[in-house]
C-alpha positions as CSV (number, residue, x, y, z in Angstrom):
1,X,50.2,167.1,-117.6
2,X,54.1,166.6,-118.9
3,X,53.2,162.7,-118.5
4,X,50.1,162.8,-120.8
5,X,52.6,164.9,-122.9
6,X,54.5,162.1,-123.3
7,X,52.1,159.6,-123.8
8,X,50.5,161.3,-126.7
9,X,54.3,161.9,-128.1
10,X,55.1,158.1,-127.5
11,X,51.8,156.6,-129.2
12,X,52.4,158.9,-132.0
13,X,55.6,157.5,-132.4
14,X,54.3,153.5,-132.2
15,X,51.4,154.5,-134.8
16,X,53.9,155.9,-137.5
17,X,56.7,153.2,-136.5
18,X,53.8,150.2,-137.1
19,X,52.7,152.2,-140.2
20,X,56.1,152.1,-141.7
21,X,56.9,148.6,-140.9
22,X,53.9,147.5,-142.7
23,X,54.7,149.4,-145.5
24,X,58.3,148.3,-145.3
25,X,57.1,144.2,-145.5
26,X,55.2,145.5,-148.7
27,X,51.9,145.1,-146.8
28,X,50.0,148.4,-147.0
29,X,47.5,148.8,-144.2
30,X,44.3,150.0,-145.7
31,X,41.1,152.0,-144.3
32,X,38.8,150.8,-146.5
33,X,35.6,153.2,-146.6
34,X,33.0,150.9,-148.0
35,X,30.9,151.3,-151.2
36,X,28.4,154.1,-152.2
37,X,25.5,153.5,-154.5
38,X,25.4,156.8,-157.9
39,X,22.0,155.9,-158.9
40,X,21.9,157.8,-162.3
41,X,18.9,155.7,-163.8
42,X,15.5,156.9,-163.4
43,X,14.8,154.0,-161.4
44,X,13.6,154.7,-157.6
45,X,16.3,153.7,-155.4
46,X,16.0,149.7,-154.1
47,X,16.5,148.4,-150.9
48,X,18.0,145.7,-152.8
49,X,21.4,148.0,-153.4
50,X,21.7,148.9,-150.2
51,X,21.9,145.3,-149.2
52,X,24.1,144.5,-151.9
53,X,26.9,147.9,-151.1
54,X,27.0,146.3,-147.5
55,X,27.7,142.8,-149.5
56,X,30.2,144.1,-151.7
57,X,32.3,146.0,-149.1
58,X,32.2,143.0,-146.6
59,X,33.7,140.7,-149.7
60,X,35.9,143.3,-150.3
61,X,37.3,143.7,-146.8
62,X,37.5,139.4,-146.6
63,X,39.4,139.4,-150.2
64,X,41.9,141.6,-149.5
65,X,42.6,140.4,-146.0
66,X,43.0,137.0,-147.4
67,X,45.0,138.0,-150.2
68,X,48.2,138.6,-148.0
69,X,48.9,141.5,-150.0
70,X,46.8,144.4,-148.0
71,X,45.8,144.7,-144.0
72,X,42.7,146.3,-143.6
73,X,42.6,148.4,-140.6
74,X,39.6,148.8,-138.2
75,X,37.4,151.7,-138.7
76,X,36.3,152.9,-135.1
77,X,32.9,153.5,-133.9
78,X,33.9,157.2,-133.1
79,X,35.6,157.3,-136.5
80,X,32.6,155.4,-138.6
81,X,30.4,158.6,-136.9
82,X,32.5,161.3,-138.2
83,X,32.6,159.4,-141.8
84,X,28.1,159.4,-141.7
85,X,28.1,162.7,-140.6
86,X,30.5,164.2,-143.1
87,X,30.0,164.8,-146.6
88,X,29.8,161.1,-149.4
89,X,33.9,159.6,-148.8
90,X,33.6,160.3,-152.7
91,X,32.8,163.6,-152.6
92,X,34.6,164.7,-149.2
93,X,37.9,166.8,-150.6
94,X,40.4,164.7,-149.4
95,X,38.9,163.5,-145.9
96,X,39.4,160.1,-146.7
97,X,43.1,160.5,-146.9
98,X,42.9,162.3,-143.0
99,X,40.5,159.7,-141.7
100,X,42.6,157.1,-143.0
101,X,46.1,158.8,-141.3
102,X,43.6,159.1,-138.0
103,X,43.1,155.3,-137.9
104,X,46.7,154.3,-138.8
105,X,46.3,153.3,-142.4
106,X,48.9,153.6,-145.4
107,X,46.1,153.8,-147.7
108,X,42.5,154.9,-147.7
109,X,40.5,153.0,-150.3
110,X,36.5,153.2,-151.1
111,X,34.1,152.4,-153.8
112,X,31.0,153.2,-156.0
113,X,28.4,151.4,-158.2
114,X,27.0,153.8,-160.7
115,X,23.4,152.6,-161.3
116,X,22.8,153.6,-165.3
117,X,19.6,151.4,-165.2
118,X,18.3,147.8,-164.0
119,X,20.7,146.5,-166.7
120,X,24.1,148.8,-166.3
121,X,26.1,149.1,-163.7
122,X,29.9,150.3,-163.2
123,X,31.8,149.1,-160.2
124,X,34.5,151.5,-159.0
125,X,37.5,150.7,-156.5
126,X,39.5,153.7,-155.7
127,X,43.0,153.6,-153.4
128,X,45.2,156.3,-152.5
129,X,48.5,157.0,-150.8
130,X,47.0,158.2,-147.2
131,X,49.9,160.7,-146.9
132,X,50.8,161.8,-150.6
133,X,47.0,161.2,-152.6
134,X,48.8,159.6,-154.8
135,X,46.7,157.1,-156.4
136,X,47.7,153.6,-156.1
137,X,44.9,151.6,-157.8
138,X,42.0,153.0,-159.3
139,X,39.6,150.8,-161.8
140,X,36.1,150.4,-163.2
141,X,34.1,147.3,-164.4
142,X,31.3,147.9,-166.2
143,X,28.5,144.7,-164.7
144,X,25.3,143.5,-166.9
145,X,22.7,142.9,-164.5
146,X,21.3,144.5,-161.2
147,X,21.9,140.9,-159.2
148,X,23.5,139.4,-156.4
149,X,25.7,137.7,-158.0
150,X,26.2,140.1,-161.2
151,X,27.3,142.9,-158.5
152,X,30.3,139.8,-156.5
153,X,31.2,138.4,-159.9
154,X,31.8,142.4,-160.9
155,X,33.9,143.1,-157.8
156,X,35.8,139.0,-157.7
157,X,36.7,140.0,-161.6
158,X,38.3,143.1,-160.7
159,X,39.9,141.9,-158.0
160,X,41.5,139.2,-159.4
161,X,42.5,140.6,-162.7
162,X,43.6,144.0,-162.1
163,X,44.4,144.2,-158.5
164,X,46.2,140.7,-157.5
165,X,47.3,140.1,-161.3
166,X,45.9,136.7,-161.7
167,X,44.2,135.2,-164.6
């Protein structure tokens, strides 16, 4: 019993110690939640969208990795079951800053694309301090055009110009 004791005290400790040495090297490690479709149109949903969320969070998780700048952490299985079952990340009260401390993240970060009509969409990237809520990037795009590659050009725009700074 005492050993397990300290086991749990000593994997605690590793967690937090890796947690703080990426934030120290200016890399936040993110638990990145994935992207949830606001279908405010009258429009029936479209399996199309669904395709496209999985899409967007996938290039969004690949971008940031490859940026150098952010460490996406793994969302367990056991983890990614708690998430479905639970209330929309958006919508959740703060969960998303305990489910990102569970897996070991400095930051939890998720998404939306507010379908307006076949025509109007908003893409919206929201990331937050894991320990504090504090929010650490939080932008909209507005995109023209319910398409593949209206929804990546949408998320690659705001990537590049708001979040890494380029041109």
């Amino acid at each position: 019993m005492r050993s397990s004791v300290i086991l749990h005290a000593v994997l605690a400790w590793a967690v937090s110690a890796g947690i703080a040495g990426a934030e120290a090297n200016g890399i936040p490690r993110v638990a990145f939640f994935g992207f949830d479709l606001i279908n405010s149109s009258l429009e029936p949903p479209n399996p199309l969208e669904d395709r496209r969320l999985a899409m967007l969070a996938d290039r969004f998780r690949e971008k940031l990795d490859a940026s150098g700048r952010f460490k996406i952490v793994t969302i367990p299985t056991d983890v990614r079951k708690e998430i479905a079952d639970g209330p929309a990340i958006r919508n959740c009260n703060g969960c998303q800053r305990d489910l990102a401390r569970k897996v070991g993240a400095d930051w939890a970060a998720w998404g939306t694309v507010q379908k307006v009509s076949s025509l109007i969409l908003n893409l919206n990237v929201y990331m937050e301090d894991a320990q504090t809520g504090k929010p650490k990037f939080v932008k909209s795009v507005d995109i023209r055009g319910n398409t593949d590659e209206s929804w990546r050009h949408g998320l690659d725009y705001m990537l590049r110009h708001y979040l890494f700074g380029g041109p």
